[in-house]
N, C-alpha and C positions, 0 to 999 in steps of 0.2 A: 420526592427527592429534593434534597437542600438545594438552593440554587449553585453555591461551589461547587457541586460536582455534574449540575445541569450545564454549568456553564464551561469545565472541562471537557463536558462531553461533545458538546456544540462547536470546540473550538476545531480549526483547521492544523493539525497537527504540527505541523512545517512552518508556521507561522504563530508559534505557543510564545515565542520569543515577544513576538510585535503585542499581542494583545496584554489590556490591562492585569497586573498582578494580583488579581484580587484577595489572595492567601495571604500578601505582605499587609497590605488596607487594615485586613480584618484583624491582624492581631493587633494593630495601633490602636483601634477599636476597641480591643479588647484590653489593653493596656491601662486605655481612659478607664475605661471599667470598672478593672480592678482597683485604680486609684481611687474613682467616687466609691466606691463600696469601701474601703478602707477607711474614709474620710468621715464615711456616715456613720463609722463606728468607732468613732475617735474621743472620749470623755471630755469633756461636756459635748452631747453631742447636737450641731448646728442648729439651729431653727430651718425647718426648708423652708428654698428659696420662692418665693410665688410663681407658679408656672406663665412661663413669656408668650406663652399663644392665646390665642382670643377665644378658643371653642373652651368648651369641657373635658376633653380630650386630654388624657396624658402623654398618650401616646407619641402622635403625629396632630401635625395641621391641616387645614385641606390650605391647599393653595389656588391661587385664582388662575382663571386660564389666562390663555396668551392675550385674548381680544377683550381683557378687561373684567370681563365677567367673573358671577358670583363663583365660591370655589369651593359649592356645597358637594358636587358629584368629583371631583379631582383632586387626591393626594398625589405627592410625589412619585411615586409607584407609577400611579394613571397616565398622569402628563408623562412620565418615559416609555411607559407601555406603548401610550397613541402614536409618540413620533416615531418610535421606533418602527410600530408596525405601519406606517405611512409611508418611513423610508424603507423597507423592506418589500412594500407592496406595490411602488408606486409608479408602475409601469405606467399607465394610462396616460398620466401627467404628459405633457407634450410642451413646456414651456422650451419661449423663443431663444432665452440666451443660453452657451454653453458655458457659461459660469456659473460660481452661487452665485444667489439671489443677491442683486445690490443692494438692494436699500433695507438688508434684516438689521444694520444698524440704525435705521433709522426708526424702522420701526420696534426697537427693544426700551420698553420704558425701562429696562435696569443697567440701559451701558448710555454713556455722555461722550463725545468724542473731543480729543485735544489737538487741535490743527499743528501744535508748532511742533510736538512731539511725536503724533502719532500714537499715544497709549489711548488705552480704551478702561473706564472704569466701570464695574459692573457693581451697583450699591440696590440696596432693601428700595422698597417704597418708605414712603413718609412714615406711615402708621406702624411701621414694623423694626424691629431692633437690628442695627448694623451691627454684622458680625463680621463679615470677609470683605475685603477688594480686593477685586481682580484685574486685574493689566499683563493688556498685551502688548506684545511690543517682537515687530517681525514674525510674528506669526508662531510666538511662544506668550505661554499662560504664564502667568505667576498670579499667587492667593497672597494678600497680606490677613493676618487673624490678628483682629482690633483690639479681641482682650488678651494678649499676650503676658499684660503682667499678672494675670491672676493667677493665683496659685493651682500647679500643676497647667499653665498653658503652652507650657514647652510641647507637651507631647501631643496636643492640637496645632503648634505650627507645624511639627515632623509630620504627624499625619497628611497636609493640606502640600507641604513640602511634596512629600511622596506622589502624594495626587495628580500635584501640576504635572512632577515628570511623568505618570506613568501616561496621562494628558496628551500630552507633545509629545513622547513616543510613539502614543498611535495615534495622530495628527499627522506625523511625520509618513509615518508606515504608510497612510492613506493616501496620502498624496503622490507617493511612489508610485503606488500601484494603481490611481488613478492615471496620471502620467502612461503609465507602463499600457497597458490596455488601449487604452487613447492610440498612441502608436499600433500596438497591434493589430487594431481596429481600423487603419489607414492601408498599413499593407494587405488584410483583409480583400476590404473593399477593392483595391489594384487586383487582386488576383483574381476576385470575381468577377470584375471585369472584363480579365481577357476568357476567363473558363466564358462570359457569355459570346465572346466575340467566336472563341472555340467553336460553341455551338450551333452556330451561324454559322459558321466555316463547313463544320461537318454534317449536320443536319443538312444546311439550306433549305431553311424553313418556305412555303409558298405563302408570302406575306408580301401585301404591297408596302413599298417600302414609303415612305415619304418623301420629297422631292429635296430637302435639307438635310439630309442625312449624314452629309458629309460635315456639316459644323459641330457635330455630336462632338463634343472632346473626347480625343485620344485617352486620357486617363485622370484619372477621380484627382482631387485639389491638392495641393499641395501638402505635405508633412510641417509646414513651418508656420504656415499662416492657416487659422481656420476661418469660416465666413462665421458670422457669429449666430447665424439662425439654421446652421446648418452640421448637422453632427456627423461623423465619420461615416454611418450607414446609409448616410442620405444620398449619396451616390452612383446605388444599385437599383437600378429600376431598369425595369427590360419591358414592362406589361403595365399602361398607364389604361383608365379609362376615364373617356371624355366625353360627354354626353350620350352616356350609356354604349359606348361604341367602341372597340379596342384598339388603339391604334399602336402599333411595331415600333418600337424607338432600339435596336440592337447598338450594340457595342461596334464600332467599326473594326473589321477584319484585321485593315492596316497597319494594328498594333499587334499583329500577330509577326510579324516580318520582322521584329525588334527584341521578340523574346523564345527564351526555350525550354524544352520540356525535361526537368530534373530527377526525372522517376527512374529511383533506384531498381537495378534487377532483384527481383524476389523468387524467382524459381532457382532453383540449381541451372534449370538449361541456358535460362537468360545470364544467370553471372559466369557460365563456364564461354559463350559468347560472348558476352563481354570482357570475357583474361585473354580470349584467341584473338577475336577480331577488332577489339576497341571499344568504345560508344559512340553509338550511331550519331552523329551531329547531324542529319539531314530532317527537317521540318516534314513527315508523313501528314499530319492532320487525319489518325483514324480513328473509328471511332472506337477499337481497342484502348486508345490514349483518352479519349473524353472521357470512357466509363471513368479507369485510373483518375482521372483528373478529380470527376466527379467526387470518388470514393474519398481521396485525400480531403479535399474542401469540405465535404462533410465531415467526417471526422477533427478538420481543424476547426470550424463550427462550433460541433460539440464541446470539443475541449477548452475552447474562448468563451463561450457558453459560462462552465463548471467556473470558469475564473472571476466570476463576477458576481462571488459571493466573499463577501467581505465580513467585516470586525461588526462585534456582538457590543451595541453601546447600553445595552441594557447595566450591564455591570456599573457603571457611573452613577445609575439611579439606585441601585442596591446595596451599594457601600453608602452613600453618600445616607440613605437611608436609615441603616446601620448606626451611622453615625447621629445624626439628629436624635433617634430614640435613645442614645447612650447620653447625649451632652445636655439633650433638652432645649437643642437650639435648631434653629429653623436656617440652615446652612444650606441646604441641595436647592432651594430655589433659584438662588443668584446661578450657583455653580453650574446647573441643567438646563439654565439656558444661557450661558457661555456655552456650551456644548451643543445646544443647538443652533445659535449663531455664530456656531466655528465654520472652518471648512465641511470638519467631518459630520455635522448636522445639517446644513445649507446644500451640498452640492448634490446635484440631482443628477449627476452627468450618467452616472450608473445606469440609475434606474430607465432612463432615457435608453439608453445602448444597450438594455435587457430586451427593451421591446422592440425596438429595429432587429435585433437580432434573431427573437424568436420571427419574427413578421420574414424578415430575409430566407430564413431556413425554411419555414413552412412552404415557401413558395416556391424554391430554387430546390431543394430537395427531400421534398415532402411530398410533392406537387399537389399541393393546393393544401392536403390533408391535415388539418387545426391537429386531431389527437393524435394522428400518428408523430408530427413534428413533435411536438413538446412532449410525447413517449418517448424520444430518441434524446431530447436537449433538456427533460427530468427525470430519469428514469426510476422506477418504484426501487428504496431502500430496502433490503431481504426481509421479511419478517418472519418472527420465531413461528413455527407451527405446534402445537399439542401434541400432535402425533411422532413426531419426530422425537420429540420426550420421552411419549410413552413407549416408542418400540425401542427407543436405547435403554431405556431399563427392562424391557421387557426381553428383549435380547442380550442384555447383557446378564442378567439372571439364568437365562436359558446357558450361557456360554461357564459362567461360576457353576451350574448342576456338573452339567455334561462333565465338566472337569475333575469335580469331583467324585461322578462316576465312574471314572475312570482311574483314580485314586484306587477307588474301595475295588474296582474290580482288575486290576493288576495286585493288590496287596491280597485277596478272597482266594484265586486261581494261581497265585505265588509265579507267576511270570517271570519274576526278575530274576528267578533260579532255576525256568525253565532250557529244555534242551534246544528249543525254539528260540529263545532270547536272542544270542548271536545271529541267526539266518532272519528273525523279522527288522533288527535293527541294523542289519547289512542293507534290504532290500527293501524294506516298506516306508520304514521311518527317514530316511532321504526325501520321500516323498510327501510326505505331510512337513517336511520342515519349510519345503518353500513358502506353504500357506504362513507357517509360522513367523517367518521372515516377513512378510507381507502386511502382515497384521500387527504385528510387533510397530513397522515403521507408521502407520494410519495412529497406533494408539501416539508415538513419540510426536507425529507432526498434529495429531490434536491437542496434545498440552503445548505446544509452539503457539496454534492457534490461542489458546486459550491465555499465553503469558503474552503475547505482542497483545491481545485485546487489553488484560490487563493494566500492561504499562505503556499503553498508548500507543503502538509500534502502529504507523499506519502503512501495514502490508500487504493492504489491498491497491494502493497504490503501486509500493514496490513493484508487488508482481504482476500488474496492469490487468486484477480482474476488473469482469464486468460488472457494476452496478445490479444488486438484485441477483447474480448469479454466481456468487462468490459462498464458500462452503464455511457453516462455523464450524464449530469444535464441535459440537453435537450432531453434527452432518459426517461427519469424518469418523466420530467414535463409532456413528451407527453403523457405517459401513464396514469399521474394525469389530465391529462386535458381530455382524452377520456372519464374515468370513468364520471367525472364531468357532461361533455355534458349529457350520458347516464343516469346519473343521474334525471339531473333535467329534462329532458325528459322523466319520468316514472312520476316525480313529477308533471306536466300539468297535462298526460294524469290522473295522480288521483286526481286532485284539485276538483273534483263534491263533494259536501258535502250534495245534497239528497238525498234517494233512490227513484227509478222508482215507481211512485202512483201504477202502476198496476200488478208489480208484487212484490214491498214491499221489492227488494232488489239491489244491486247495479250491475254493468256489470261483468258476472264474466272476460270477457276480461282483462278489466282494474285492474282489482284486482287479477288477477294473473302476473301484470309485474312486481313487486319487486320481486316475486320466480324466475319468469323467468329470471332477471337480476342477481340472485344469481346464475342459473344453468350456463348460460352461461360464468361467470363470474370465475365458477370454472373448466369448459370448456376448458376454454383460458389457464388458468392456466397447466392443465394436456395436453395440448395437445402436441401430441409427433411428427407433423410435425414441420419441422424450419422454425418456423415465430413469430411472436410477443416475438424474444428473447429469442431462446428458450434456449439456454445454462445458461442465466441468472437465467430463469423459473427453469428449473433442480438445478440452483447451491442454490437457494432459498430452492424449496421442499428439497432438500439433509440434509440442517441445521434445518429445521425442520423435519423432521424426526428422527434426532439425537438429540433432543431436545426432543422427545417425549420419550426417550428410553436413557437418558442420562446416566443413573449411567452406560451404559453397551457402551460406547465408548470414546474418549478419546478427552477431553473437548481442544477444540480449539478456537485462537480467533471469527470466524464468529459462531462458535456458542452460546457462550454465550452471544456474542451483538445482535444477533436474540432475545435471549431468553431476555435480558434487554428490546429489542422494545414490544415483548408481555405484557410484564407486565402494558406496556401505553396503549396496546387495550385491560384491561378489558372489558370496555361496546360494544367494538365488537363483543366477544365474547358471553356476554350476549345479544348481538342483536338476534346473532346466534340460542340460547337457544330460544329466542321468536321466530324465525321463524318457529324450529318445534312444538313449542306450538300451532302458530297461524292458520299454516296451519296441525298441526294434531291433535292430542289427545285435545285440548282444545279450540279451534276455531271454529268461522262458519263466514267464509271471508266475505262470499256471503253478509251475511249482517253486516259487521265490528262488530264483536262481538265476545267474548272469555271469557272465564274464567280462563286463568293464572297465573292472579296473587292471586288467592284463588289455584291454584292445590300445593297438597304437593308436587310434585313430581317437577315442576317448579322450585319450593323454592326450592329444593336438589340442583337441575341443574345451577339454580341460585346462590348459595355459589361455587362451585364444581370451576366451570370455573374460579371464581375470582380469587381460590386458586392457580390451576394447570399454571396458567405462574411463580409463585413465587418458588412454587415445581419445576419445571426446573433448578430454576438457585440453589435452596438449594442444589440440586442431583449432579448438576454438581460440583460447586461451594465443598461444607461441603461434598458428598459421596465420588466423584470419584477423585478431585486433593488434596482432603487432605491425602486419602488413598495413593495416588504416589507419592505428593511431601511431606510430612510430615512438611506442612508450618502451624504453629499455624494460619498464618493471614488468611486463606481460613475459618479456622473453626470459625473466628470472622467474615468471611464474612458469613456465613455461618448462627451464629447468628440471624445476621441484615435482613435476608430475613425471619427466623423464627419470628422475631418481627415482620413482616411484614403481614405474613400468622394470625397472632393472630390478630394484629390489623383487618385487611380485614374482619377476621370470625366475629371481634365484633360488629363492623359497618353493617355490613349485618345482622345481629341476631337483632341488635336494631332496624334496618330500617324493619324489621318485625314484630317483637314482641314489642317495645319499651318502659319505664317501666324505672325507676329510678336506678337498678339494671345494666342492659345493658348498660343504658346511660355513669354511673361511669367507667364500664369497656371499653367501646368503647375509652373514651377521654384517661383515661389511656394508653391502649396498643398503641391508633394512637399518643401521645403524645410521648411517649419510641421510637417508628418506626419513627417519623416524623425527633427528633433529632440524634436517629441513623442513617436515611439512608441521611438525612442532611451533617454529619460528614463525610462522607463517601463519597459522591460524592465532596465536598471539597477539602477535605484533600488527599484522596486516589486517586479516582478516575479522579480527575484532579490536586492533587499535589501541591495546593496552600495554602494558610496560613501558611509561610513559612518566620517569620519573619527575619531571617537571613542570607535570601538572600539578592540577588545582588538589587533585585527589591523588595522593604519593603511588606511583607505581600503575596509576590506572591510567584514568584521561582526563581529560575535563567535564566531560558530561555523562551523569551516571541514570539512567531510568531504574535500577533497581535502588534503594535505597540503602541497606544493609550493604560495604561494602568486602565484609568478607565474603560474600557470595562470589566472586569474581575471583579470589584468589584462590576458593575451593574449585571452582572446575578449572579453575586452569592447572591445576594439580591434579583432578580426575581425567581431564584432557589426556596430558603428559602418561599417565599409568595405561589409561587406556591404549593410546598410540603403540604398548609396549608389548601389545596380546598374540604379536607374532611371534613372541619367543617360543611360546607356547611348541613354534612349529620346530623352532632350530633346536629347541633344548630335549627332546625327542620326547613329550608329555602326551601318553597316548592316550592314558585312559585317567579318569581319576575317581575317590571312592565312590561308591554307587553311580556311574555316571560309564554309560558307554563311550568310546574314540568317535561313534559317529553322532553321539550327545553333546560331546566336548565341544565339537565344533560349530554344533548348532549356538552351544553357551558362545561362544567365542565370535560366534555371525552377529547373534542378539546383542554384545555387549559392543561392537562396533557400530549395529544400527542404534543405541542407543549413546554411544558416542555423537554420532551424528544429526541425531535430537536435540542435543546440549549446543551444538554448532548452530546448528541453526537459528537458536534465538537470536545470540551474542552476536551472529553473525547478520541478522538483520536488523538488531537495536543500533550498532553502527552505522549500517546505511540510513538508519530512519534518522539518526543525529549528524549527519554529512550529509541530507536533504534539510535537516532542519538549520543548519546553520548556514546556508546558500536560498533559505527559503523556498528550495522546490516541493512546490506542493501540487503539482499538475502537467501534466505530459506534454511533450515537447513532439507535435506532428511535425514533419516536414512537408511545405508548401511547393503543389506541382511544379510556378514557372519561373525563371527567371530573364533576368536581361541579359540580351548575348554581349558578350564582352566581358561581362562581369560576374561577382563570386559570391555575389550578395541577392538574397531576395531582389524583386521588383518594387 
C-alpha cells in the first residue's frame, strides 16, 4: 500500500483538517519533477550536475545520527521511523519535568540561538551544502530556500512555503490538544478521588487507618499551577507499598459533604419518578450509586484513554523524502530535526499520561488485572474472517439459483395464468414479503456500510459501536443473503397453486413454513447464546426498545436512526398484522382463505402500526429533546412527522372507505408531508441547497467528489417521496404485476429510498464532527460540587 493512502487510513477522521496535507506536498514534488524532466530535455541538453552527496548513492544519503555518529545504518526514512516509534511507544519513560525537554536546543548541532531576538537558525554542518534556514520566532517555523535564484526555484520556495504552514498547523493542533487533555486529566483525577473517598464511605473497608490521616488533602492540586515533577495522574494512589507492607492512605470522607451525585435516570421507572417526584438531592451513599459511579469512571477512562492518540509525524519524513530524491538535495535533515526539537517532537507529556493511565485503570477497575485492563483501554480492531467471504458467496449463489428456480418454474407450470394465482397472491405472498422487506433493507444498509467506509464516514463512531464488535458490509450482506436463500426456499416449497382433490385443502406442512420462518427468525434474533452476532443482536433490540418507550429516555443518535429506518418498514409491519390475521382470528390457512381484510379489528391494526414508527420519532424528536434542549427547531421537526402521521391516517381511511371527501383530504395532507419532509431531508438533514457555498447549491464540504451525484438523489429523493400517489390515483394493478406486488414494489422502493438517506445523512453528521473536531465520546462524570453547574 502507498503510504498516501496508509496514511489516510491511519488518520482520525475528525481531525483530517489538523493533520499534514500531504496530497497538496506531493504535487509541488511532482511539479519540480516535471520541470527537471523538461529541462533535461531541452537542446543543447545540460552537462549533469555532480551529485552533492558523499556516498555512491544517487538516491539518498545516509545521514548521521543525533549523537554524532557514523550514518552508515540511517537514512532519513530510519531516523523518522525511530523517533516516531519512540514517541509512540514511549510509555516507560518516566522523566521529572512536565515540559519538553529543555536543553534539546542546546543540544541540536543544527540550531544557534539569538538572545536579542529570540529566532532560532537551524543550518547544515560544515561539510555539507546549505540549502534551507529555518527560524522560529513565537513558536512558528518559517524555511528561507538559499538557492532561490536558480532557475525554477520558485517552486521550491512554495513547496517549503506550504511545508512551514502545514508545520504550524499541526504544531498548533498539538498544543490544543495537549492543553486540552491536561485539563481533562485534572478533573479526572478530582473525581477519582472522591469515587475513592465513596468507597470508603460505602464499603468501610477493616483497615487500620493511619494516625495522620486527616492531613491527607481534600482534593488533588490545583488546575492553574502544576508542581513540575508531578503529573495530573499522580494524585491517585489509594494502595502504597512500604517495605513490603501495605499501608491504607484513603481519600478523606469529608469531601463527600461538598459534592453530589449527577447520575442521570436511565430506566423509564426512574425518569417517570423523577417527572412525579423531583431529584432526590439527599446524599444515600449506596452502594447501588458506587457501582453507577464506578461504571461511569470507567467508561470516562476508557474514552480519555482512546484520546490520547494523536498526529502521524511520519508524513514530514516522507514528503520531505519525496523531495530530496526529486531535487537531489539533502533538505529533510535540517527540517527533521526542527521537527524533532519542536513541541510536537520533544513533549513527552503524552506518553507519560498513557501510562498513569493505563497503571490507574488496571488498578481501580481492573482490580489488579494487567490483560484484562488494557483489553478494555485497547480493544482488538474487527478483523476480516475467510469464512465470512466464503459463505456470502456461497450464499449468495445459493440465493441467485433458488431465484431462478423459481423464474423457470412459475414460467414451466404457467402460474401466472393460473386459477390459483389470485387466492396464492391474496394469501401467501403477504407473507414472504416481509422477509422481502427485510432483506431488501440489510442489502441497502450494506452498501451504506460499504460507502461511509469508502469515503471515510467514521460511523462507528456516530453510532457508538463497540470496538471489534461493529458489523462490516460483508457481515450484514451475509445475513441478507441467508434470509434470501431461506426465503425463496419457503417460496418453492409453496408454489402449488391446487388443493389436494381429496381432501379439498392444501399441506398443512407447507403452509405453515412462512410462520415457521417468522418464529425462527425471531429466535435468532433473541437468542442469548453468542453466535449469529450476538452483541450486534442486543445493541439492535437495546434501540428498539428505547424507541418503544421513547418520551421516557434520552434520545440518542442510534436511536432515532432506528426509529427514521422504521418508518420505511411500514408494510413490514403491516405484514406482521396479516400474520396474526391469517393464522388467527381471521384465517383458515389450510385452505388459503381469510377474512381480514373485511375484520374491523384488522382495519384498527392496520392504521395503528402505520402510525406508531412516525409516533417514535414525534416522542423523541417534539416530547423529550424539545423538553431538554429548548431548541424551537426539534418542535418544527416535530411538526413535519405530525404532518406525517395525518397524511398516513388519510391515505389509509381512503384506501378503505374511499369517497371524494377522503380522496380531497388524503392529496392534501400527503401534499403538506410530501413538501415538508422533502425540505427537510434536503436542507436539514443533509445540509444542502446551500447557494453560498463553496460548491453552488450544495455545501462546503463534499466527500463524494463527482458533484452531480448529489443533485441526482436529491431528484430521485423528491420522485420517490411521490410513491403515495400510487394510493390516491387508484393504481391497483400494473402489467404483469399483481395489487399485492405493486405494493411490495412500492415498500422496496421506499426502503430503498431510505438507503440513499442514510448515507447523505450520515456524511453530514461525519463533516459537523469534523468541523468542531469531535472525534470521541463525551461520558458524563458521576460528581459534582453542590452549589454548582459545573463538574468538580
Amino acid at each position: 500500500m502507498k503510504f498516501g493512502r496508509e496514511y489516510e487510513a491511519q488518520m482520525i477522521q475528525e481531525w483530517r483538517e489538523a493533520y499534514m496535507d500531504y496530497r497538496a506536498l506531493k504535487s509541488i514534488v511532482k511539479q519540480i519533477l516535471r520541470y527537471r524532466l523538461q529541462k533535461q530535455h531541452r537542446p543543447p541538453p545540460p552537462p549533469p550536475p555532480p551529485p552533492p552527496f558523499s556516498s555512491g548513492s544517487g538516491d539518498t544519503a545516509p545521514l548521521k545520527s543525533q549523537d554524532g555518529g557514523g550514518g552508515s545504518g540511517t537514512g532519513s526514512t530510519g531516523l523518522s521511523r525511530r523517533v516516531s516509534l519512540y514517541r509512540a511507544f514511549s510509555g516507560l519513560t518516566n522523566r521529572a519535568s512536565r515540559s519538553p525537554k529543555k536543553s534539546h536546543r542546546q543540544h541540536n548541532p543544527l540550531s544557534s540561538k539569538r538572545h536579542h531576538h529570540h529566532h532560532h537558525y537551524h543550518l547544515f554542518d560544515d561539510d555539507e551544502e546549505q540549502i534551507i534556514l529555518i527560524n522560529e520566532d513565537d513558536n512558528a517555523y518559517t524555511t528561507t530556500f538559499l538557492s532561490s535564484a536558480e532557475e525554477g526555484g520558485e517552486m521550491d520556495v512554495q513547496f517549503f512555503r506550504r511545508l512551514d504552514g502545514e508545520f504550524n498547523k499541526v504544531l498548533r493542533f498539538y498544543k490544543q490538544k495537549v492543553e486540552s487533555v491536561m485539563e481533562e486529566a485534572d478533573e479526572l483525577s478530582r473525581q477519582l478521588n472522591v469515587l475513592i473517598a465513596l468507597r470508603v464511605k460505602v464499603e468501610n473497608p477493616n483497615v487500620d487507618f493511619p494516625s495522620d490521616i486527616n492531613s491527607v488533602p481534600s482534593s488533588p492540586h490545583s488546575t492553574t499551577s502544576r508542581a513540575p515533577a508531578t503529573s495530573p495522574m499522580d494524585v491517585i494512589k489509594e494502595m502504597e507499598k512500604t517495605e513490603d507492607k501495605k499501608v491504607f492512605k484513603p481519600a478523606p470522607v469529608e469531601m463527600l459533604d461538598h459534592i453530589k451525585l449527577k447520575i442521570e435516570p436511565e430506566t423509564p421507572l426512574t425518569t417517570l419518578k423523577c417527572m412525579i417526584l423531583g431529584l432526590n438531592n439527599e446524599q444515600t451513599f449506596t452502594k447501588a450509586e458506587l457501582k453507577r459511579a464506578e461504571e461511569l469512571m470507567s467508561r470516562a477512562f476508557v474514552e480519555f484513554y482512546q484520546k490520547l492518540s494523536f498526529l502521524n509525524q511520519l508524513a514530514f519524513s516522507k514528503i520531505l523524502k519525496k523531495y530530496d530524491k526529486t531535487t537531489l538535495r539533502n533538505a529533510s535533515k535540517p527540517y527533521l530535526n526542527t521537527v524533532d526539537h519542536s513541541y510536537l517532537g520533544s513533549c513527552d507529556e503524552v506518553s507519560r499520561l498513557m501510562s498513569r493511565v493505563e497503571a490507574t485503570f488496571i488498578k481501580h477497575f481492573a482490580n489488579g488485572n494487567h490483560r484484562e485492563g488494557m483489553k478494555c483501554l485497547r480493544p482488538k480492531a474487527r478483523r476480516e474472517k475467510h469464512r465470512v467471504t466464503y459463505f456470502l458467496g456461497f450464499l449468495s449463489g445459493c440465493a441467485v439459483a433458488l431465484a431462478i428456480a423459481i423464474t423457470v418454474l412459475i414460467h414451466i407450470r404457467g402460474l401466472t395464468e393460473s386459477e390459483g394465482r389470485h387466492q396464492y397472491m391474496e394469501n401467501i405472498f403477504p407473507l414472504y414479503s416481509l422477509f422481502g422487506f427485510v432483506a431488501v433493507h440489510l442489502f441497502m444498509f450494506a452498501g451504506d456500510i460499504f460507502f461511509w467506509s469508502r469515503y471515510r464516514v467514521n460511523y462507528k463512531f456516530i453510532f457508538g459501536f463497540e470496538q471489534g464488535n461493529d458489523l462490516g458490509y460483508r457481515e450484514v450482506l451475509l445475513l441478507g443473503s441467508g434470509l434470501a436463500v431461506l426465503t425463496f426456499g419457503g417460496v418453492i416449497s409453496n408454489l402449488d397453486m391446487e388443493m389436494d382433490p381429496r381432501t379439498k385443502s392444501f399441506s398443512v406442512i407447507t403452509e405453515l413454513v412462512p410462520l415457521v420462518l417468522l418464529i425462527c427468525l425471531m429466535m435468532v434474533l433473541l437468542c442469548p447464546f453468542n453466535i449469529i452476532y450476538r452483541s450486534s443482536r442486543y445493541f439492535f433490540i437495546g434501540c428498539y426498545f428505547r424507541c418503544l418507550l421513547s418520551p421516557l429516555y434520552k434520545v440518542i443518535l442510534p436511536d432515532f436512526f432506528l426509529a427514521d429506518q422504521l418508518t420505511s418498514q411500514v408494510q413490514t409491519f403491516r405484514s406482521m398484522v396479516f400474520y396474526c390475521c391469517y393464522y388467527g382470528w381471521g384465517g383458515d390457512f389450510k385452505r388459503r382463505e381469510h377474512t381480514c381484510y373485511e375484520s374491523e379489528i384488522y382495519h384498527e391494526l392496520y392504521l395503528a402500526v402505520a402510525i406508531i414508527p412516525y409516533w417514535f420519532r414525534f416522542a423523541q424528536v417534539c416530547i423529550r429533546r424539545l423538553v431538554e434542549e429548548k431548541d424551537k427547531m426539534h418542535g418544527i421537526n416535530g411538526l413535519k412527522y405530525l404532518s406525517t402521521i395525518l397524511a398516513v391516517v388519510a391515505r389509509t381511511v381512503f384506501e378503505m372507505k374511499k369517497g371524494t371527501y377522503w380522496l380531497t383530504v388524503a392529496v392534501t395532507t400527503s401534499t403538506i408531508a410530501t413538501l415538508f419532509n422533502t425540505y427537510w431531508d434536503i436542507f436539514k438533514d443533509w445540509g444542502l441547497m446551500n447557494r453560498n457555498s463553496k460548491n453552488p447549491w450544495l455545501r462546503d464540504k463534499l466527500l463524494i467528489p463527482h458533484k452531480s451525484i448529489y443533485f441526482i438523489v436529491m431528484v430521485v429523493n423528491v420522485v420517490l417521496r411521490l410513491a403515495w400517489m400510487q394510493t390516491v390515483l387508484g393504481i391497483k394493478e400494473a402489467p404483469f404485476l399483481h395489487k399485492r406486488a405493486l405494493v411490495a414494489v412500492i415498500g422496496s422502493l421506499e426502503i430503498f429510498r431510505r438507503g440513499i438517506w442514510n448515507f447523505f445523512r450520515l456524511e453530514n453528521e461525519h463533516l459537523n464532527n469534523v468541523g468542531k473536531y469531535r472525534a470521541f465520546k463525551s461520558v458524563p462524570l458521576p460528581f459534582q460540587e453542590l452549589g454548582g453547574s459545573k463538574n468538580m
